[in-house]
C-alpha positions as a Markdown table, in Angstrom:
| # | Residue | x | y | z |
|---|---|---|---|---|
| 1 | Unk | 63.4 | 184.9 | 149.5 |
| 2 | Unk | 60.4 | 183.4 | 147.8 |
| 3 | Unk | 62.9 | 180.0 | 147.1 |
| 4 | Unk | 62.7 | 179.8 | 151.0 |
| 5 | Unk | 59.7 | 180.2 | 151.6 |
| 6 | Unk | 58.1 | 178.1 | 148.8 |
| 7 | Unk | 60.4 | 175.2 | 149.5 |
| 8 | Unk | 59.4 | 173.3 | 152.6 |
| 9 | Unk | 62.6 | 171.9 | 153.1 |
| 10 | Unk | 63.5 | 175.6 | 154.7 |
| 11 | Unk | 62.3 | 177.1 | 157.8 |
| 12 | Unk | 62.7 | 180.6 | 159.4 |
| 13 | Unk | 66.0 | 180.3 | 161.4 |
| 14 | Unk | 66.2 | 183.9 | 162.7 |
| 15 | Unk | 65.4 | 187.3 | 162.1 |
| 16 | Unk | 66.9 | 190.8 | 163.4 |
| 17 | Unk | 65.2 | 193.8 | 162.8 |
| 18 | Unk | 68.1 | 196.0 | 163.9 |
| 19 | Unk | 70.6 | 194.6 | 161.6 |
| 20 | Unk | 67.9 | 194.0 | 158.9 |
| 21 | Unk | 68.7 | 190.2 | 158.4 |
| 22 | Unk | 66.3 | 186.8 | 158.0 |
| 23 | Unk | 67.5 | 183.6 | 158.0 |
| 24 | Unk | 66.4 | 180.4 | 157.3 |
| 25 | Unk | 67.9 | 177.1 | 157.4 |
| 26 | Unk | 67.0 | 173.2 | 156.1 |
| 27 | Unk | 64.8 | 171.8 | 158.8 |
| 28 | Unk | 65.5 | 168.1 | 157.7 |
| 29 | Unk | 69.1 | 167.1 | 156.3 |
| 30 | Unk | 70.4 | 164.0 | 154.9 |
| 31 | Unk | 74.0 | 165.6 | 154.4 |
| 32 | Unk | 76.5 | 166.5 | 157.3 |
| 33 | Unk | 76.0 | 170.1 | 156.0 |
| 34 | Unk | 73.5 | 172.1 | 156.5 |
| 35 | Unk | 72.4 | 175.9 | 154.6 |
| 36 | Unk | 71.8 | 179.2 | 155.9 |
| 37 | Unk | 70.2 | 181.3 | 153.2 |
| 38 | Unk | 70.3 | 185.1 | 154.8 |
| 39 | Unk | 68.0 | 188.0 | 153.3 |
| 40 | Unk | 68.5 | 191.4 | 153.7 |
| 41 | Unk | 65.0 | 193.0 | 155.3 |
| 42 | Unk | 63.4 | 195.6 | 153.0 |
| 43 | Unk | 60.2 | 197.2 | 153.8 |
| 44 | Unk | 60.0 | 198.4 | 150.1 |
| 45 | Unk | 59.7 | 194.9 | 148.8 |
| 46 | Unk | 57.1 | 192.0 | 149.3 |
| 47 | Unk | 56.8 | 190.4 | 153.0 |
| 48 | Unk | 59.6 | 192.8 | 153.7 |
| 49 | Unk | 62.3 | 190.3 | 152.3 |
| 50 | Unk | 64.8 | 191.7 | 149.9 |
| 51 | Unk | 68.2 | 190.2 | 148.4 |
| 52 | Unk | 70.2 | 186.9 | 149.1 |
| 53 | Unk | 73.2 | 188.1 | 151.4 |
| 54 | Unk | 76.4 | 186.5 | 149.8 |
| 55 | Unk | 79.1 | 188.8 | 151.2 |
| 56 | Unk | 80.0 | 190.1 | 154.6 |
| 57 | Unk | 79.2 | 188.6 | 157.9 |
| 58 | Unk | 76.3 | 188.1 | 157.1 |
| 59 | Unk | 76.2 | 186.1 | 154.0 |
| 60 | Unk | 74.3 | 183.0 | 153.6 |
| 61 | Unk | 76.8 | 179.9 | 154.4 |
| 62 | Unk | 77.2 | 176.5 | 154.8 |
| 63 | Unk | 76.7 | 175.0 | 158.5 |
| 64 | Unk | 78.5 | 172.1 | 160.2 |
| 65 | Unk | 75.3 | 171.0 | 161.5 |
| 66 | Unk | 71.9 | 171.8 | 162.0 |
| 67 | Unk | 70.7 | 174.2 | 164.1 |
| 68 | Unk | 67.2 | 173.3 | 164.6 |
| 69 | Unk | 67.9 | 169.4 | 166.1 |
| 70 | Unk | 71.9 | 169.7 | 167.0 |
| 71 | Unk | 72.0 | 173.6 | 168.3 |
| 72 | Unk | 74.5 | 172.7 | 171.2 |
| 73 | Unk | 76.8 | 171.8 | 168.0 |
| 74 | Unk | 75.4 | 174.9 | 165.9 |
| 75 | Unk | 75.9 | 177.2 | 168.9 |
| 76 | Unk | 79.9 | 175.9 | 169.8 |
| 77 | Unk | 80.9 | 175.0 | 165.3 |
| 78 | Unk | 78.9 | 177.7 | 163.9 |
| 79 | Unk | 77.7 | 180.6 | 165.6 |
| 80 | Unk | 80.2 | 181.1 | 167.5 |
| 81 | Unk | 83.2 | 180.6 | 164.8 |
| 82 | Unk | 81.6 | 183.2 | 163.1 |
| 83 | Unk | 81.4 | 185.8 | 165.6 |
| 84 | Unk | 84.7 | 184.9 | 166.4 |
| 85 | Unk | 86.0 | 185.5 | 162.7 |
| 86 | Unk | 83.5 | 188.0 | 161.6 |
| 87 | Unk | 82.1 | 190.2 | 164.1 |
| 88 | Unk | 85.1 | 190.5 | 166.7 |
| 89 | Unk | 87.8 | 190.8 | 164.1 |
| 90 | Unk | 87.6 | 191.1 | 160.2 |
| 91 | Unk | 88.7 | 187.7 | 159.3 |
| 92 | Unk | 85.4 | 186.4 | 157.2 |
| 93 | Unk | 87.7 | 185.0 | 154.9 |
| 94 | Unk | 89.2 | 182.5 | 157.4 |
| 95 | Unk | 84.8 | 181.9 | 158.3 |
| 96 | Unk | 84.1 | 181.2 | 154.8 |
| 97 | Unk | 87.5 | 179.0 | 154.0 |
| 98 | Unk | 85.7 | 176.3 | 156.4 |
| 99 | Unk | 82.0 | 177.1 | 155.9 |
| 100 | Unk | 81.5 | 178.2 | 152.4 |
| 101 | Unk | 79.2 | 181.0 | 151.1 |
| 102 | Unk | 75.6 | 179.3 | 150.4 |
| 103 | Unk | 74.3 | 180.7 | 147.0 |
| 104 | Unk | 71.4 | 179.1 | 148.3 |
| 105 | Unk | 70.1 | 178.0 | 144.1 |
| 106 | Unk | 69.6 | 174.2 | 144.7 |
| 107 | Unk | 65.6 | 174.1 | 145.4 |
């Protein structure tokens, strides 16, 4: 979390309390990609932040595009592949195949 936070290449993206989930993303990109670096929300550890998600629906990933200047395209390539794959059915693995799993350690 602190990587995030300290690198001003990465802004907060979203946050849900009732799932217990921060994300930020790369503001500014010179790739096509973009990263999603997802936290799990702990109030036991400091600024509430705890471990880098890498598993699940909700793992960090790697974005077709980014969702701060291009969220038309984030919305229709990202978001809503993933709920498609990941929260209606239980097909991550077809998710990640075409947006890898972020381990979110290049800062």
């Amino acid at each position: 979390y602190f990587q995030a936070i300290l690198d001003g290449r990465y802004t907060i993206f979203s946050t849900d309390f009732s799932t217990g989930i921060a994300c930020y993303a790369r503001v500014f990109t010179f790739f096509s990609t973009n990263s999603m670096c997802c936290y799990s929300l702990s109030f036991f550890s400091p600024f509430f932040f705890g471990s880098l998600i890498t598993s699940g629906s909700s793992a960090s990933s790697t974005l077709s595009s980014n969702p701060f200047f291009e969220f038309t395209s984030y919305f229709l390539e990202d978001f809503q592949f993933r709920q498609a794959c990941c929260v209606d059915v239980n097909f991550c693995s077809l998710y990640y195949e075409r947006r890898p799993i972020e381990r979110c350690f290049s800062y």
